[in-house]
C-alpha positions as a Markdown table, in Angstrom:
| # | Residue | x | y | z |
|---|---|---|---|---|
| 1 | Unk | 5.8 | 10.0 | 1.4 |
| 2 | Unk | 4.6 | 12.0 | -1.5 |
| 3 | Unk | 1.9 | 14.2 | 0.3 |
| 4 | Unk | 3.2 | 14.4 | 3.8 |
| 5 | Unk | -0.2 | 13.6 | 5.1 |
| 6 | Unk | -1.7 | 11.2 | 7.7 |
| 7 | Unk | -2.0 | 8.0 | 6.3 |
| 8 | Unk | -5.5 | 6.6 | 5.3 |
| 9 | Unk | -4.9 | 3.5 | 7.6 |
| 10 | Unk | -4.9 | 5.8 | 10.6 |
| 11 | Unk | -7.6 | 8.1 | 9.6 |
| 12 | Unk | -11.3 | 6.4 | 9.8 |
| 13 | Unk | -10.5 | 3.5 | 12.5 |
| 14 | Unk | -9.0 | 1.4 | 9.8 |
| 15 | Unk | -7.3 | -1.4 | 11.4 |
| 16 | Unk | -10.7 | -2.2 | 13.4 |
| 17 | Unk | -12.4 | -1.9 | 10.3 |
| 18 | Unk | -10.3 | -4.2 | 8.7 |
| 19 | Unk | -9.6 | -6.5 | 11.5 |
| 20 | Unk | -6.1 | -6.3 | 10.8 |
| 21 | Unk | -3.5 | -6.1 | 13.9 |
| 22 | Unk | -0.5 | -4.9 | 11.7 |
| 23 | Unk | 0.1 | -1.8 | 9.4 |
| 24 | Unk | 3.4 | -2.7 | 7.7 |
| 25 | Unk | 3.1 | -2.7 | 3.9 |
| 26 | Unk | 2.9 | -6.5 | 4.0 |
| 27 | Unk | 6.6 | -7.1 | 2.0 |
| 28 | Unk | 8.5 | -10.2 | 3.5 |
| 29 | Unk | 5.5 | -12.2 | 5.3 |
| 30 | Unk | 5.5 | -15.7 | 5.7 |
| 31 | Unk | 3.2 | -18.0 | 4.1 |
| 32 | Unk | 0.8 | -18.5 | 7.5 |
| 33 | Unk | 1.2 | -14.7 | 7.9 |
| 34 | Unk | -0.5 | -14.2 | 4.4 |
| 35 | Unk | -2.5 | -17.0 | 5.8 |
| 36 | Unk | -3.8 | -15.5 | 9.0 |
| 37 | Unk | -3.7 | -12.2 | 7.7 |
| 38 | Unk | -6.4 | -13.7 | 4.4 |
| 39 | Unk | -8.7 | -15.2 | 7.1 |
| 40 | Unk | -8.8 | -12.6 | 9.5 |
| 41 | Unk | -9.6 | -9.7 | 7.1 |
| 42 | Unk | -13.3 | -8.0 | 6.2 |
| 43 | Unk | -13.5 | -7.9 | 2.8 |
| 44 | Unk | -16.3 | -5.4 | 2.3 |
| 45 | Unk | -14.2 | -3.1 | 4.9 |
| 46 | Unk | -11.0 | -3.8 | 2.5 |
| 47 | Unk | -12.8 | -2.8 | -0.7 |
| 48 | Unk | -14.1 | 0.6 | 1.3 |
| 49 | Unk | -10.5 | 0.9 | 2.3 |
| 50 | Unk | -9.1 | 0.5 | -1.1 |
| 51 | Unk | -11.6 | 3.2 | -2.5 |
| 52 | Unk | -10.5 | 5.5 | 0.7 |
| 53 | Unk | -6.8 | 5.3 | -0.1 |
| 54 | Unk | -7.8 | 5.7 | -4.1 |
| 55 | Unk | -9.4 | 9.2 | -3.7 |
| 56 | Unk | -6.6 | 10.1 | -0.9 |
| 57 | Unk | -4.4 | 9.6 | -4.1 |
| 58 | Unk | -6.1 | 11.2 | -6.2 |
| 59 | Unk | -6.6 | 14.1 | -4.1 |
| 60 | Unk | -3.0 | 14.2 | -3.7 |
| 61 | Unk | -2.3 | 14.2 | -7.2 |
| 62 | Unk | -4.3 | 16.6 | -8.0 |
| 63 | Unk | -3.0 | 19.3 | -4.9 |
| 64 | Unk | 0.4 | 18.5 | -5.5 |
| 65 | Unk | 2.6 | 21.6 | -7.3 |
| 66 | Unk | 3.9 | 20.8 | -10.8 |
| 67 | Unk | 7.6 | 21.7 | -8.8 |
| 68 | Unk | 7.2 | 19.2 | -6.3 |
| 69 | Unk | 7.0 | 16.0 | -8.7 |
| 70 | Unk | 10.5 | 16.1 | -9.1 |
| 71 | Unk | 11.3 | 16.8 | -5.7 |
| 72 | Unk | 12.9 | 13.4 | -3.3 |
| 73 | Unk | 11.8 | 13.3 | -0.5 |
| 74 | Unk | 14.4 | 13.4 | 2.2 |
| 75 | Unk | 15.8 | 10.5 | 4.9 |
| 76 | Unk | 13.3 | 12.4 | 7.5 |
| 77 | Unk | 10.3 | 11.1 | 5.3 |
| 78 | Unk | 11.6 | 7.6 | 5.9 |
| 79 | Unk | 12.4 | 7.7 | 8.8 |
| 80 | Unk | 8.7 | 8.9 | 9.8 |
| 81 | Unk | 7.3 | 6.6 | 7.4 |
| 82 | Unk | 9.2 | 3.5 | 9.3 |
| 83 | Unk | 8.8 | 4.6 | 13.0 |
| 84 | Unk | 4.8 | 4.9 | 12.2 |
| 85 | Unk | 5.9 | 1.0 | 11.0 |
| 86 | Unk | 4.9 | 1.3 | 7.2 |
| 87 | Unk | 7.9 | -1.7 | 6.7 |
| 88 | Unk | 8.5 | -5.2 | 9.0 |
| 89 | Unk | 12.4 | -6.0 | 9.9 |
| 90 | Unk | 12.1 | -8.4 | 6.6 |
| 91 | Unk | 11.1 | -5.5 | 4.1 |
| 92 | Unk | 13.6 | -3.1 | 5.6 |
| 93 | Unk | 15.4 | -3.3 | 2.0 |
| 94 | Unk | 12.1 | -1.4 | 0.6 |
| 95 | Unk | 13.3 | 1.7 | 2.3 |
| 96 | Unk | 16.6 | 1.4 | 1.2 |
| 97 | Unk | 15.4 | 0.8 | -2.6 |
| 98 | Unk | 13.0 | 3.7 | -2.1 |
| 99 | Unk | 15.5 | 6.1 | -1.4 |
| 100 | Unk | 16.7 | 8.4 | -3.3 |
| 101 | Unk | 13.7 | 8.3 | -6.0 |
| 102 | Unk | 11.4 | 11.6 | -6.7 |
| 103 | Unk | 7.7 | 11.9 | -5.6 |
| 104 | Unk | 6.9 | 11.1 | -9.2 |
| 105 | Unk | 8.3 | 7.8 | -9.1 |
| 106 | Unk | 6.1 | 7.0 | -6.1 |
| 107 | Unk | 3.0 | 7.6 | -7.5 |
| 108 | Unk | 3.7 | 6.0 | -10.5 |
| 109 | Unk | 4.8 | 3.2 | -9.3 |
| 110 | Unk | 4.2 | 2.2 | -5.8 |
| 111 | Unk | 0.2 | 3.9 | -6.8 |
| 112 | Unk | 0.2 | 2.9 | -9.7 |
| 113 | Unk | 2.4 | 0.5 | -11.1 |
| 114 | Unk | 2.4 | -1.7 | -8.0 |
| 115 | Unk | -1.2 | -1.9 | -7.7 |
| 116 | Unk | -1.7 | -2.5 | -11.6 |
| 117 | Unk | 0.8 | -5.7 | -11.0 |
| 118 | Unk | -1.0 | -6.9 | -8.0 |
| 119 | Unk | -4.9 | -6.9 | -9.8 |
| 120 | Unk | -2.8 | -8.7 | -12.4 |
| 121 | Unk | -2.5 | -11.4 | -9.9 |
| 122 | Unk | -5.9 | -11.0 | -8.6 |
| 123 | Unk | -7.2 | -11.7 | -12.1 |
| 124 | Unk | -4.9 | -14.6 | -12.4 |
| 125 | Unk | -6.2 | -16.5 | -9.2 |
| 126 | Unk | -9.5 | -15.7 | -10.4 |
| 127 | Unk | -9.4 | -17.7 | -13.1 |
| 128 | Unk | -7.9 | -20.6 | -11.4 |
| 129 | Unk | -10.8 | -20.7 | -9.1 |
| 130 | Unk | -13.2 | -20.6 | -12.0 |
| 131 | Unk | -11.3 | -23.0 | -13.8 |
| 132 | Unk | -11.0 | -25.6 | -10.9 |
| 133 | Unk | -15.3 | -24.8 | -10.7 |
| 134 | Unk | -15.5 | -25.8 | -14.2 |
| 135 | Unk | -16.8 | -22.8 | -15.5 |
C-alpha cells in the first residue's frame, strides 16, 4: 500500500516456506483457524519471513520521497491489495477503516504500531508459559 511493490509473501516462495495455505492478514479467524494455522506453520521459515518483510520496510522507508508521506493512497490500492486477498470476508471492515488514511499512517501504525502491540502479546504469553514451568 505504501510502496506499491510486490509483496514479500509472494516474492521468495513464502507460503511453501511457511507452510501456510492462506495470505489474508489473518484479522477475523476463528479459534481452530488460529489453531491450525499455529500447528501447521515453520517457525524458523516465519522468523526469516519476519526479517524479509522488516528490511522490505525499511527499504521502503528509506526510498520513499518526503512528498509522498502525506500522500493516500487511492481506492485502486485497495482494490489491488484485496483481489491479491490481503483481507478474508470477516476482515473486510479493515479496508474500509484503512481508507482514507496517508502512507504515513501505514507505516506507523500497521509497521509499526501494530507489530509493537502484537510482541506485547508475545511477551505476555511468554511469561505465562514460564510461569506455569515454574521458573
Amino acid at each position: 500500500i505504501v510502496a506499491d511493490r510486490p509483496q514479500v509473501f509472494d516474492t521468495g516462495h513464502w507460503a511453501e516456506r511457511l507452510n501456510v495455505h492462506r495470505r489474508d492478514i489473518g484479522t477475523g479467524m476463528s479459534d481452530e483457524e488460529v489453531e491450525a494455522l499455529s500447528e501447521a506453520i515453520d517457525i524458523p521459515a516465519l522468523r526469516e519471513y519476519r526479517m524479509a518483510v522488516g528490511k522490505a520496510t525499511q527499504a521502503s522507508a528509506r526510498s520513499l520521497p518526503g512528498a509522498e508521506w502525506d500522500r493516500v493512497p487511492g481506492e485502486e490500492v485497495f482494490r489491488k491489495t484485496m483481489d491479491q486477498g490481503a483481507f478474508a470476508e470477516e476482515a473486510a471492515w479493515v479496508a474500509q477503516l484503512w481508507s482514507g488514511k496517508s502512507k504515513a499512517w501505514f507505516f506507523y501504525w500497521v509497521a509499526v504500531g501494530h507489530n509493537v502491540m502484537h510482541l506485547g502479546h508475545a511477551g505476555w504469553v511468554k511469561e505465562m508459559i514460564l510461569h506455569r514451568r515454574g521458573r
